[in-house]
mmCIF file of the N, C-alpha and C atoms, coordinates in Angstrom:
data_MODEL
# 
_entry.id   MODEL 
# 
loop_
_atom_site.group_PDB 
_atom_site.id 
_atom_site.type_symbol 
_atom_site.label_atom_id 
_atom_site.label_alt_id 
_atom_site.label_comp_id 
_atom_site.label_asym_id 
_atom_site.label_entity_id 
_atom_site.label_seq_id 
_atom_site.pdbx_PDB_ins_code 
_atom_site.Cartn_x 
_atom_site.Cartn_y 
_atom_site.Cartn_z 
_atom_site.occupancy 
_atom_site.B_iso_or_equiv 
_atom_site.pdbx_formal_charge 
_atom_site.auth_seq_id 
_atom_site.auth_comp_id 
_atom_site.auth_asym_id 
_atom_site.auth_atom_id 
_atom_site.pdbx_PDB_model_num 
ATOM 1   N N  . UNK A 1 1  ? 26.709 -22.820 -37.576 1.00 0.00 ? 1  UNK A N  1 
ATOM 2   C CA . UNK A 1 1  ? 27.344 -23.158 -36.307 1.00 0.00 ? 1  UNK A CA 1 
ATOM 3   C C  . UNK A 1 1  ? 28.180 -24.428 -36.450 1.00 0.00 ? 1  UNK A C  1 
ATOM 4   N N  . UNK A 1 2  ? 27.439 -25.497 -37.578 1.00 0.00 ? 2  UNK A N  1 
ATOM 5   C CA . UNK A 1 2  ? 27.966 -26.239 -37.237 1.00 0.00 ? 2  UNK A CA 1 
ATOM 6   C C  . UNK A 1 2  ? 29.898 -26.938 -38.206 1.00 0.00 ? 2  UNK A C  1 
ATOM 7   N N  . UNK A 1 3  ? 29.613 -25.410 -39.214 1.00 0.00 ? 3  UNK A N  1 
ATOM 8   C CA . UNK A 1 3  ? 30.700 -25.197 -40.111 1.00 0.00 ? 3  UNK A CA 1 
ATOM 9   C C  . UNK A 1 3  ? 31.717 -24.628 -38.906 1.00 0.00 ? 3  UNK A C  1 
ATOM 10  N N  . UNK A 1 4  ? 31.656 -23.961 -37.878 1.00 0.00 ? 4  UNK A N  1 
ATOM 11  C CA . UNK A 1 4  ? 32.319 -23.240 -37.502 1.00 0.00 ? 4  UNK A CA 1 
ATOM 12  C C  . UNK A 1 4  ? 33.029 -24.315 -36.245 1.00 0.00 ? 4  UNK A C  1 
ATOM 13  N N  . UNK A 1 5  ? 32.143 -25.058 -36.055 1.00 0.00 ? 5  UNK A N  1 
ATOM 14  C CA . UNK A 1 5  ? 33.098 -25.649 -34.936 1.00 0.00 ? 5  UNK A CA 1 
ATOM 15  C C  . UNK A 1 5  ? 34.176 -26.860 -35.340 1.00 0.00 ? 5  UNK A C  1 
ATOM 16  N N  . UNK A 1 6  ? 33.311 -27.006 -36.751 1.00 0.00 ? 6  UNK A N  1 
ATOM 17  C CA . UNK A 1 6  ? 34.315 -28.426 -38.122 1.00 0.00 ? 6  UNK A CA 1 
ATOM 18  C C  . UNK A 1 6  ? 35.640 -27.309 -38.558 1.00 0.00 ? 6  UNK A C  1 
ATOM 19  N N  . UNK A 1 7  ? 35.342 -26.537 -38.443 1.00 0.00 ? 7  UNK A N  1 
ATOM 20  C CA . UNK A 1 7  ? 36.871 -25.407 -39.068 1.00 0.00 ? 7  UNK A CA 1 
ATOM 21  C C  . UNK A 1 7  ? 37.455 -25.310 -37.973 1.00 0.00 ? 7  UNK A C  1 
ATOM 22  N N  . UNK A 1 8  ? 37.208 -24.985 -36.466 1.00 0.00 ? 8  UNK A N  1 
ATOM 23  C CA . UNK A 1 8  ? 38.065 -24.564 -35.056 1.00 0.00 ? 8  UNK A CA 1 
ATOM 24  C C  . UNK A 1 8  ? 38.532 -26.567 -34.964 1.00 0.00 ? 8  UNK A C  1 
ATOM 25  N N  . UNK A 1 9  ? 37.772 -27.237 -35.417 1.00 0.00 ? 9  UNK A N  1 
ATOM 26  C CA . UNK A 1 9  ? 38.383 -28.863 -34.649 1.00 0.00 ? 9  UNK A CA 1 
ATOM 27  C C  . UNK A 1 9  ? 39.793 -28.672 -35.740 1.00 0.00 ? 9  UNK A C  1 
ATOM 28  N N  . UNK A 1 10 ? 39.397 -28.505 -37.581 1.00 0.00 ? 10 UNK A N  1 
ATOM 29  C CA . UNK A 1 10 ? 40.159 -28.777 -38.490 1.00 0.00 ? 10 UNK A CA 1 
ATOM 30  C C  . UNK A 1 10 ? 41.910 -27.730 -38.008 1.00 0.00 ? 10 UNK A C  1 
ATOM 31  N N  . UNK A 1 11 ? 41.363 -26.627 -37.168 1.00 0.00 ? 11 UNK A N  1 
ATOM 32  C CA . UNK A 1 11 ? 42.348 -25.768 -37.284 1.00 0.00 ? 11 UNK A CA 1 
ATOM 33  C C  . UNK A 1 11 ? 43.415 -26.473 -36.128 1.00 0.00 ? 11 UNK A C  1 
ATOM 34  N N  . UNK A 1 12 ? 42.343 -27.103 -34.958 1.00 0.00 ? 12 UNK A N  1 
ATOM 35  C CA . UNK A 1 12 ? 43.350 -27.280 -33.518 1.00 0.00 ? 12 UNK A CA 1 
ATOM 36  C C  . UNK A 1 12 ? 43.917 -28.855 -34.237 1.00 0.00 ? 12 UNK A C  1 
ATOM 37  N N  . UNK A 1 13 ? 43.610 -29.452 -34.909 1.00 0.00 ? 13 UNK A N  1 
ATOM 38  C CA . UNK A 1 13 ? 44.467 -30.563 -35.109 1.00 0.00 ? 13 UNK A CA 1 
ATOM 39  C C  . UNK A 1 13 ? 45.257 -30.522 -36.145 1.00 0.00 ? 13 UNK A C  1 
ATOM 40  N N  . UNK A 1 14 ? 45.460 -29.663 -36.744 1.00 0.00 ? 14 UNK A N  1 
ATOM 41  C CA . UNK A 1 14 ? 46.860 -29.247 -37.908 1.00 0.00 ? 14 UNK A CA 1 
ATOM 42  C C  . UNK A 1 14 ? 47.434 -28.390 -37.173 1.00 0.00 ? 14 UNK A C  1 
ATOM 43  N N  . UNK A 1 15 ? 47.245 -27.367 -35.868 1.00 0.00 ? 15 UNK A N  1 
ATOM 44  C CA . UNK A 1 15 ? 48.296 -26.625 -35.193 1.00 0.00 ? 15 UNK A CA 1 
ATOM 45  C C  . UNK A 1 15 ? 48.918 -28.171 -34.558 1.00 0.00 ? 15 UNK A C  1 
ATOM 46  N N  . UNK A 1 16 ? 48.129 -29.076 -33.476 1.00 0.00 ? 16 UNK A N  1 
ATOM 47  C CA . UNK A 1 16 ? 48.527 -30.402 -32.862 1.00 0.00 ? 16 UNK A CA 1 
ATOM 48  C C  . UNK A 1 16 ? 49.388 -30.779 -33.820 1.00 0.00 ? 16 UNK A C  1 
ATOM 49  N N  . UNK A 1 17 ? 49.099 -31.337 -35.273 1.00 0.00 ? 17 UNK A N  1 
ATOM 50  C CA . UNK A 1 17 ? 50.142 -32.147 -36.289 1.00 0.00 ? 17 UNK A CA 1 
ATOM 51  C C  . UNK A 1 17 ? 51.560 -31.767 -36.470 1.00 0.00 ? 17 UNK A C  1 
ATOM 52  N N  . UNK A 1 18 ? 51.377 -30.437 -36.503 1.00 0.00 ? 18 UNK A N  1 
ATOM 53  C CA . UNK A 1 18 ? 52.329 -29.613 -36.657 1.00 0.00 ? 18 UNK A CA 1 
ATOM 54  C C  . UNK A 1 18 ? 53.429 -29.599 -35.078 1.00 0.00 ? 18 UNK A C  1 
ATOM 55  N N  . UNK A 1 19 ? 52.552 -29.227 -34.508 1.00 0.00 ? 19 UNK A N  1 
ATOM 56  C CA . UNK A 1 19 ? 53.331 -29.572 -33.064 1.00 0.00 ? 19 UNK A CA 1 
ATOM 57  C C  . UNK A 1 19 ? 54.432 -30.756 -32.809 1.00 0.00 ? 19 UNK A C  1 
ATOM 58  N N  . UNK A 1 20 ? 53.359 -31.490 -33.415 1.00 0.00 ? 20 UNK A N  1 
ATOM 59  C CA . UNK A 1 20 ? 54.371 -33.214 -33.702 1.00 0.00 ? 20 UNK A CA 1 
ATOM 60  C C  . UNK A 1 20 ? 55.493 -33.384 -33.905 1.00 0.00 ? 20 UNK A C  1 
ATOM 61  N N  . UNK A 1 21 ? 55.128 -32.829 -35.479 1.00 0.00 ? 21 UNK A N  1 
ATOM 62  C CA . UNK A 1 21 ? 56.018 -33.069 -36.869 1.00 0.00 ? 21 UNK A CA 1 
ATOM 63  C C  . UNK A 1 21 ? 57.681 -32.544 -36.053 1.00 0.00 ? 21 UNK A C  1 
ATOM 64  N N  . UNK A 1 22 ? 56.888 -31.249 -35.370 1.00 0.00 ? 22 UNK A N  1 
ATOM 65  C CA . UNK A 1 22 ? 57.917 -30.337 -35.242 1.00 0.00 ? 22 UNK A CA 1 
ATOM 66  C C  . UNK A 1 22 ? 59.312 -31.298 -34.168 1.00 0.00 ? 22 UNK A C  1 
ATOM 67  N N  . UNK A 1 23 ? 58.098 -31.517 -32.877 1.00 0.00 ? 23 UNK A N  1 
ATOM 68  C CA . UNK A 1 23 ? 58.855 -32.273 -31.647 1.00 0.00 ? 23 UNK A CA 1 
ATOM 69  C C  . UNK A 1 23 ? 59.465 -33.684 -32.413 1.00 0.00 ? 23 UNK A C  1 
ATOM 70  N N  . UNK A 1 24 ? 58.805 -34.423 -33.303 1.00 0.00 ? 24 UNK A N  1 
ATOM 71  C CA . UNK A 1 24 ? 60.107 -35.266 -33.492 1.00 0.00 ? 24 UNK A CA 1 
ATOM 72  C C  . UNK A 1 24 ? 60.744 -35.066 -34.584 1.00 0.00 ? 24 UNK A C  1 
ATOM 73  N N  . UNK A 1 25 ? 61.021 -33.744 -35.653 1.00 0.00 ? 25 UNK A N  1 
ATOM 74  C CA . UNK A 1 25 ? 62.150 -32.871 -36.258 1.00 0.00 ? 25 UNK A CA 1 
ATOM 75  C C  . UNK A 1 25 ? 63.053 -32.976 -34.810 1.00 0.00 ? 25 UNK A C  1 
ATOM 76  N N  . UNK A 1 26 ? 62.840 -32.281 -33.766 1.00 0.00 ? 26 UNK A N  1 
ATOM 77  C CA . UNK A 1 26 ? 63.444 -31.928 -32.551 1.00 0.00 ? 26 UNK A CA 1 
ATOM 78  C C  . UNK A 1 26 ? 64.493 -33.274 -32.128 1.00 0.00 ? 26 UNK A C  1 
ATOM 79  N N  . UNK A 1 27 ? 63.488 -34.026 -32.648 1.00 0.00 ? 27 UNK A N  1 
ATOM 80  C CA . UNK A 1 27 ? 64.454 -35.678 -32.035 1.00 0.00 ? 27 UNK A CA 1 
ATOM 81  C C  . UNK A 1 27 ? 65.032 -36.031 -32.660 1.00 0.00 ? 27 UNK A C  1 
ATOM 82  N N  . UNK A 1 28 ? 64.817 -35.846 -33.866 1.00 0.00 ? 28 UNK A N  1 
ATOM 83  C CA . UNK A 1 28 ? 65.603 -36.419 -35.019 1.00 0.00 ? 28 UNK A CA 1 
ATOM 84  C C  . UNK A 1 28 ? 66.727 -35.998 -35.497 1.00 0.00 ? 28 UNK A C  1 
ATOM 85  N N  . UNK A 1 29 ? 67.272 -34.306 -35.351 1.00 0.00 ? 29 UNK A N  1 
ATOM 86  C CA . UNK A 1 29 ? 68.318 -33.894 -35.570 1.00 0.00 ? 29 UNK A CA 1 
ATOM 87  C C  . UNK A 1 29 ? 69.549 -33.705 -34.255 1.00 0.00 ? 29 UNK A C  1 
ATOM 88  N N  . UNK A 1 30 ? 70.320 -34.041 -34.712 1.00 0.00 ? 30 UNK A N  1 
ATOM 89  C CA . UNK A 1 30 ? 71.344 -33.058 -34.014 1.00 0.00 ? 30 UNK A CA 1 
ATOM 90  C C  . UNK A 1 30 ? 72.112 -32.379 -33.944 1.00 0.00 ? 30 UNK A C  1 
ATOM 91  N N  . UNK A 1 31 ? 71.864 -31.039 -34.625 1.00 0.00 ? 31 UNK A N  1 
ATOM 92  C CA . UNK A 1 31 ? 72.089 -29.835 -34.917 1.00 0.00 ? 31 UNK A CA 1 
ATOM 93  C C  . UNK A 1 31 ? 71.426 -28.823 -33.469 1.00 0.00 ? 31 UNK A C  1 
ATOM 94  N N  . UNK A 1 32 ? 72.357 -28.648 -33.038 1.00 0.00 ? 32 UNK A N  1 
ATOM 95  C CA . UNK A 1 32 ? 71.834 -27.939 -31.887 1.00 0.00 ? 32 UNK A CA 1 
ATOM 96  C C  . UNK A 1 32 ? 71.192 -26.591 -32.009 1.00 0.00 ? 32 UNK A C  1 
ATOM 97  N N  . UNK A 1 33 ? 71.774 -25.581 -33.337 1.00 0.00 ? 33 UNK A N  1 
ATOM 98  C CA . UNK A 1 33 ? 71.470 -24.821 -34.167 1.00 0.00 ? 33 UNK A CA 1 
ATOM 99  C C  . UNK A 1 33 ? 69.410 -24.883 -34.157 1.00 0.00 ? 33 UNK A C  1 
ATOM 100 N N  . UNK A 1 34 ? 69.713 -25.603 -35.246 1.00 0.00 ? 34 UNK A N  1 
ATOM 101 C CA . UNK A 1 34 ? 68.005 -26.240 -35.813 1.00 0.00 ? 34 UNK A CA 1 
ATOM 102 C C  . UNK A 1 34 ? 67.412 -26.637 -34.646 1.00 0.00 ? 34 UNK A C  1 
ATOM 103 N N  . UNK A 1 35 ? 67.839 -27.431 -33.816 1.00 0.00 ? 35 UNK A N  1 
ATOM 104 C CA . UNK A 1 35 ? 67.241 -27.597 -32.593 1.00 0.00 ? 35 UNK A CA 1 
ATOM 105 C C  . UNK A 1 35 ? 66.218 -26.570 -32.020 1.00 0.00 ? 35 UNK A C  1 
ATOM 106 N N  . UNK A 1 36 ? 67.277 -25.348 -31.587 1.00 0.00 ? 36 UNK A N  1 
ATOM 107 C CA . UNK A 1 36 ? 67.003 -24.262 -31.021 1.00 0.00 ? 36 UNK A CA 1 
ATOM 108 C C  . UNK A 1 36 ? 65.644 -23.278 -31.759 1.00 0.00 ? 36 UNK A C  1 
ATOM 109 N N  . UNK A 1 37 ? 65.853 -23.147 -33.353 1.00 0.00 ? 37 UNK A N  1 
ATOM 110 C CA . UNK A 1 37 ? 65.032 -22.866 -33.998 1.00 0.00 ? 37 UNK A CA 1 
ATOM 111 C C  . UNK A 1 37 ? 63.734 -23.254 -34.283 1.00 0.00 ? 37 UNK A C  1 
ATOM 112 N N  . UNK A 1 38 ? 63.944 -24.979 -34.049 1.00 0.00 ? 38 UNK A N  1 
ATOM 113 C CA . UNK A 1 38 ? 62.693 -25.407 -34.235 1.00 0.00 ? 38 UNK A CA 1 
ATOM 114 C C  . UNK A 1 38 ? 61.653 -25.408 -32.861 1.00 0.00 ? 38 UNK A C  1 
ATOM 115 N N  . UNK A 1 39 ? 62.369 -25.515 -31.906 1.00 0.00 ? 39 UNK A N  1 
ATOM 116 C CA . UNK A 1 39 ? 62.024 -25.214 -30.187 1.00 0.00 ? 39 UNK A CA 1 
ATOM 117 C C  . UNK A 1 39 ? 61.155 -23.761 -30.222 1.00 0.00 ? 39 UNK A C  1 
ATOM 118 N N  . UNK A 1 40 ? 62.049 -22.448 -30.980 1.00 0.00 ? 40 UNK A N  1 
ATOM 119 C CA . UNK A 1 40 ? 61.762 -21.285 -31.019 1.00 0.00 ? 40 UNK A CA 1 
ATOM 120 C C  . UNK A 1 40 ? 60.143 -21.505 -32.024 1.00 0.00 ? 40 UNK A C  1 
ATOM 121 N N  . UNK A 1 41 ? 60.201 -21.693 -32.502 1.00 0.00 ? 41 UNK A N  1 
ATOM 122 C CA . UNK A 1 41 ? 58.313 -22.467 -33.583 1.00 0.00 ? 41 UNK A CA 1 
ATOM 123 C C  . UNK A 1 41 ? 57.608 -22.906 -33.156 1.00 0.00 ? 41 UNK A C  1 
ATOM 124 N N  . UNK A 1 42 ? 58.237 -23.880 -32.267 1.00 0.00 ? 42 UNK A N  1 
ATOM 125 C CA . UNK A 1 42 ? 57.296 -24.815 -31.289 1.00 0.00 ? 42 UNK A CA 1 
ATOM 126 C C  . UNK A 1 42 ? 56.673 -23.732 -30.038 1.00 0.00 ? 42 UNK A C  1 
ATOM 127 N N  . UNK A 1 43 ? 57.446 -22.880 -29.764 1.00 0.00 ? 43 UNK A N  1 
ATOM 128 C CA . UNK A 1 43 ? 57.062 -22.077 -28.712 1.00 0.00 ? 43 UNK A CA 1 
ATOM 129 C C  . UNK A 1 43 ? 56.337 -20.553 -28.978 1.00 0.00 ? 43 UNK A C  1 
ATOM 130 N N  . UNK A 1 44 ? 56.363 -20.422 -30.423 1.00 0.00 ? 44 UNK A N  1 
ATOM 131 C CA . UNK A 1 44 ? 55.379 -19.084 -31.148 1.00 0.00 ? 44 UNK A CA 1 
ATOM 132 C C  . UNK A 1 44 ? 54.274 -20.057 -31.315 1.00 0.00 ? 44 UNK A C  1 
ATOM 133 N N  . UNK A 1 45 ? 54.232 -21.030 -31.621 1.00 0.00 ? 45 UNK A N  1 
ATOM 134 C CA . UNK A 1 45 ? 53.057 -22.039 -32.061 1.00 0.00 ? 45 UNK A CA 1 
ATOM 135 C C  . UNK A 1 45 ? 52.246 -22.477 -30.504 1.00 0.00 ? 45 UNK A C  1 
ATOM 136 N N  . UNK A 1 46 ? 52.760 -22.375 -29.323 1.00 0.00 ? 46 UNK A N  1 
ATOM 137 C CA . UNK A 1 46 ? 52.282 -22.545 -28.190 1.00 0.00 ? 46 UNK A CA 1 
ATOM 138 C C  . UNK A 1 46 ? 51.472 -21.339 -27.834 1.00 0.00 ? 46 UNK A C  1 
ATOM 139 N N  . UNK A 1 47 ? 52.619 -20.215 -28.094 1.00 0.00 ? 47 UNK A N  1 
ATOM 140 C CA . UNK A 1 47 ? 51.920 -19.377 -27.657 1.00 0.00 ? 47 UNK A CA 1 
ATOM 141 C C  . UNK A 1 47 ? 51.146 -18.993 -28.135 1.00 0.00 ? 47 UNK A C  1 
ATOM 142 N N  . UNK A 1 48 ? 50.792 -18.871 -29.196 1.00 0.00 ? 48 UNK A N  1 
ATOM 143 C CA . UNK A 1 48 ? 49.238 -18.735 -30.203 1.00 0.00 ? 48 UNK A CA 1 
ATOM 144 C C  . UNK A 1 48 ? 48.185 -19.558 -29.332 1.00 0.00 ? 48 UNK A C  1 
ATOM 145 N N  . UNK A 1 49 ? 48.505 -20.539 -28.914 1.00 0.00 ? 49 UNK A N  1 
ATOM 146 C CA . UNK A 1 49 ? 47.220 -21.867 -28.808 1.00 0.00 ? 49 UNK A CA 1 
ATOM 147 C C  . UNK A 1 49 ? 46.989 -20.870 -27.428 1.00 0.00 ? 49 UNK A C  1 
ATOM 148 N N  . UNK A 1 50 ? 47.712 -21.426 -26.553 1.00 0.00 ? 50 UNK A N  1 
ATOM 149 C CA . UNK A 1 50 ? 47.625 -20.523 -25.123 1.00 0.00 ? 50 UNK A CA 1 
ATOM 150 C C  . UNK A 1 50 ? 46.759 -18.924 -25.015 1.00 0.00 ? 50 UNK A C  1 
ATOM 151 N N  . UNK A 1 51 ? 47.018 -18.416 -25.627 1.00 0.00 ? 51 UNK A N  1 
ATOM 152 C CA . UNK A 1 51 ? 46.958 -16.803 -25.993 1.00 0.00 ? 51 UNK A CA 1 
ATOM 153 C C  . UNK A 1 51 ? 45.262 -17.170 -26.407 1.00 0.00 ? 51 UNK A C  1 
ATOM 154 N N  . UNK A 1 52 ? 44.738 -18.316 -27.112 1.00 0.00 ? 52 UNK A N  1 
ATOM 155 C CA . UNK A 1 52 ? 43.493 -18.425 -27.700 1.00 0.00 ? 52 UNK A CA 1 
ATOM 156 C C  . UNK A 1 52 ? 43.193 -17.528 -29.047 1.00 0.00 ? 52 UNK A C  1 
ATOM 157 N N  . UNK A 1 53 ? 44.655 -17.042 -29.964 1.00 0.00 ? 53 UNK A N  1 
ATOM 158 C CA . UNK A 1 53 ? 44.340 -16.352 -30.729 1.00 0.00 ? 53 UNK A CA 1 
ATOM 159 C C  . UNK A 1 53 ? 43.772 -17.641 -32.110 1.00 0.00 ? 53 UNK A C  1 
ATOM 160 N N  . UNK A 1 54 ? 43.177 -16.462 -32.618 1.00 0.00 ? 54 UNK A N  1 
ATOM 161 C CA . UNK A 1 54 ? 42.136 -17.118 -33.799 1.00 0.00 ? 54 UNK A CA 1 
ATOM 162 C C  . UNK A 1 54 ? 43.031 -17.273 -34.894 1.00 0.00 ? 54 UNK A C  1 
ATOM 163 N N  . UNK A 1 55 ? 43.175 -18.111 -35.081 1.00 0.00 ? 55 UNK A N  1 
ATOM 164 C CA . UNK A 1 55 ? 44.497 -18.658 -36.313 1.00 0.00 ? 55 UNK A CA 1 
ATOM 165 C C  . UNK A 1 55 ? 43.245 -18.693 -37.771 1.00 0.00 ? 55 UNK A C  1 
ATOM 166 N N  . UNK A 1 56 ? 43.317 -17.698 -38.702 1.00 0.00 ? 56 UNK A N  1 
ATOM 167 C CA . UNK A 1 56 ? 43.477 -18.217 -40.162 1.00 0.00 ? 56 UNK A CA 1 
ATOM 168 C C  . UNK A 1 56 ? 44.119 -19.682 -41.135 1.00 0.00 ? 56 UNK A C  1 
ATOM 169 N N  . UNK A 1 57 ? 43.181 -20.045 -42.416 1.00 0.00 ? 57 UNK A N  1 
ATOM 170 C CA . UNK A 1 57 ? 44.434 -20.719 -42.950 1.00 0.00 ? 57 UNK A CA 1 
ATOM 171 C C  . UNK A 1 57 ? 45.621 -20.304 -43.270 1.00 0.00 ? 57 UNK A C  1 
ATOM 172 N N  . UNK A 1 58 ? 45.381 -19.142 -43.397 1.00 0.00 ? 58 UNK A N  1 
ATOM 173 C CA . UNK A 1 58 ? 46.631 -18.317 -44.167 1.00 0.00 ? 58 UNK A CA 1 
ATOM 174 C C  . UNK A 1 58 ? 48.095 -18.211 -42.493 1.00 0.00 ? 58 UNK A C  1 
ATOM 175 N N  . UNK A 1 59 ? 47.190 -18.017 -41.708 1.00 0.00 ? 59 UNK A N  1 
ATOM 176 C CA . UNK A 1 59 ? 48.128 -18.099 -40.944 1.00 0.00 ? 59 UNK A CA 1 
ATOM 177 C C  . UNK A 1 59 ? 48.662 -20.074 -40.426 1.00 0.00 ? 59 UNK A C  1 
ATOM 178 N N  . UNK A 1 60 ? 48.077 -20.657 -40.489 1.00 0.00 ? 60 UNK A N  1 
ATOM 179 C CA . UNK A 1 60 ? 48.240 -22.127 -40.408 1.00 0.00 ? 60 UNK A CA 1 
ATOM 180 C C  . UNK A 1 60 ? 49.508 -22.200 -41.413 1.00 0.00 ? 60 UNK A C  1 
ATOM 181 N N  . UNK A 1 61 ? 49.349 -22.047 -42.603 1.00 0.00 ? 61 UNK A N  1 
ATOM 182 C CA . UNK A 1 61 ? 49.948 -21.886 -43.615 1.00 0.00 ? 61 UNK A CA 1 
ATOM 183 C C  . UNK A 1 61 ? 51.367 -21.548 -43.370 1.00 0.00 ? 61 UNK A C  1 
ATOM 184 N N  . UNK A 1 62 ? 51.688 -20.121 -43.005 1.00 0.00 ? 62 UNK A N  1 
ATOM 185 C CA . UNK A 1 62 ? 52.841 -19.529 -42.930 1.00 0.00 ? 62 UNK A CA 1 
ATOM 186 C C  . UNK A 1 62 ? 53.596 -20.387 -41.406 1.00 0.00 ? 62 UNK A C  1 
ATOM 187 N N  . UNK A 1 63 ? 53.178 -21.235 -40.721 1.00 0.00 ? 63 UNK A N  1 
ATOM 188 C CA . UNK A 1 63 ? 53.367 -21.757 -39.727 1.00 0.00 ? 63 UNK A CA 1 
ATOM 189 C C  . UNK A 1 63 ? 54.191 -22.510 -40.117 1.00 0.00 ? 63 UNK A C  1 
ATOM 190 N N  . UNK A 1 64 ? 53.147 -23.614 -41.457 1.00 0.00 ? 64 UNK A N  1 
ATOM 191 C CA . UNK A 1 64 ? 53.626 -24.908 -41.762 1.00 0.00 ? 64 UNK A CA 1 
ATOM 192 C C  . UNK A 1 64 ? 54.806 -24.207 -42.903 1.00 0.00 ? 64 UNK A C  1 
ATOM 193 N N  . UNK A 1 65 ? 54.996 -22.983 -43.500 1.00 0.00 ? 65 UNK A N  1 
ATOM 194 C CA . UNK A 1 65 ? 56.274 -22.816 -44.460 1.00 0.00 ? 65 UNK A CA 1 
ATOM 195 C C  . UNK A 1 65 ? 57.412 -22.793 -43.378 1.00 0.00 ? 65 UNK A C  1 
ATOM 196 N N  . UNK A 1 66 ? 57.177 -22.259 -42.258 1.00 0.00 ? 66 UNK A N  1 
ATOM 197 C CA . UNK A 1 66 ? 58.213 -21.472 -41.258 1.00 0.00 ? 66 UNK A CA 1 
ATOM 198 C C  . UNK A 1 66 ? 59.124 -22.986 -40.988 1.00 0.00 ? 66 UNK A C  1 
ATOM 199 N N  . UNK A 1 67 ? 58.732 -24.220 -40.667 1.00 0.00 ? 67 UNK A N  1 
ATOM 200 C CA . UNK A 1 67 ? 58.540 -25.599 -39.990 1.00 0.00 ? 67 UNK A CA 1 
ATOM 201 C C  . UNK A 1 67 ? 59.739 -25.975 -41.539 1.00 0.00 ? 67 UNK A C  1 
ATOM 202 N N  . UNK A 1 68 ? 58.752 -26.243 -42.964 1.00 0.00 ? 68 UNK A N  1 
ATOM 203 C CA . UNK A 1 68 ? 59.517 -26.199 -43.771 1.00 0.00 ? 68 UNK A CA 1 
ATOM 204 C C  . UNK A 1 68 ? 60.644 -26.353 -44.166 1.00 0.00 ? 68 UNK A C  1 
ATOM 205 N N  . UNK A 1 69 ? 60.929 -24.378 -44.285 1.00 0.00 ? 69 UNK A N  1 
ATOM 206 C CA . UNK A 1 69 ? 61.834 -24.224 -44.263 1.00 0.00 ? 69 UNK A CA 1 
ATOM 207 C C  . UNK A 1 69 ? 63.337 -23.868 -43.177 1.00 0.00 ? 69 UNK A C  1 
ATOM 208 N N  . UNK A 1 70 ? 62.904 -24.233 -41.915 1.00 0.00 ? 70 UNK A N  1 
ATOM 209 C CA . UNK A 1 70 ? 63.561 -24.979 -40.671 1.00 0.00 ? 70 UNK A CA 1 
ATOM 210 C C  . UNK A 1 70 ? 64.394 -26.497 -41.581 1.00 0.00 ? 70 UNK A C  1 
ATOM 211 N N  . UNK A 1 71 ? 63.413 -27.046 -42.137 1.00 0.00 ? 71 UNK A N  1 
ATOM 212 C CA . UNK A 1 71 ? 63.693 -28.318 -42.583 1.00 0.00 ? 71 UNK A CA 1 
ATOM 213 C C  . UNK A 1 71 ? 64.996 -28.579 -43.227 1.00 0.00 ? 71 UNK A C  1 
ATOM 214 N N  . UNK A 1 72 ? 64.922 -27.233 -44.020 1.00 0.00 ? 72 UNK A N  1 
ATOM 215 C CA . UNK A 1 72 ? 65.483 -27.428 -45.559 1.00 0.00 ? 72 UNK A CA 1 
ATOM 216 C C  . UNK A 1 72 ? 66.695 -26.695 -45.515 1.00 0.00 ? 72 UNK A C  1 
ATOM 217 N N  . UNK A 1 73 ? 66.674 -26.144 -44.124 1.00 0.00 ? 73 UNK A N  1 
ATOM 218 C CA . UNK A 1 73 ? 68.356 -25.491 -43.530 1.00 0.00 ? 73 UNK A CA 1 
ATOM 219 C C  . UNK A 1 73 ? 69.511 -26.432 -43.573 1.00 0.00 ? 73 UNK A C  1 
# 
C-alpha cells in the first residue's frame, strides 16, 4: 500500500513538473506556432489529470519526449 501511494505522489509531481517546465516554455518563447503546440500538451496533460486516468512511466515518458521535442522545433 504503501509503494503504491509513493508511485501515485512520484507520478502527480512529474505530471505537476512537467506542467511547469511546459507553462514557462509558454513564456519564454515567442513563436506563436510553438506556443500553440505547447498549450495543445499542456491541455492533453490536463486532461489526463482531470479524466483521473492512471498514467504509466511509460506513459509519463512519452509526455516528457512530446514537451522535448516541442523544444527542439
Amino acid at each position: 500500500m504503501g509503494d503504491l501511494y509513493v508511485d501515485n505522489y512520484q507520478k502527480i509531481h512529474d505530471l505537476n513538473k512537467l506542467n511547469r517546465d511546459i507553462d514557462q516554455s509558454i513564456s519564454d518563447t515567442d513563436n506563436l506556432k510553438s506556443k500553440g503546440r505547447l498549450r495543445d500538451l499542456q491541455k492533453e496533460i490536463n486532461d489526463l489529470q482531470e479524466d483521473g486516468t492512471e498514467l504509466s512511466e511509460y506513459d509519463l515518458d512519452i509526455l516528457d519526449k512530446k514537451y522535448k521535442l516541442e523544444l527542439a522545433r
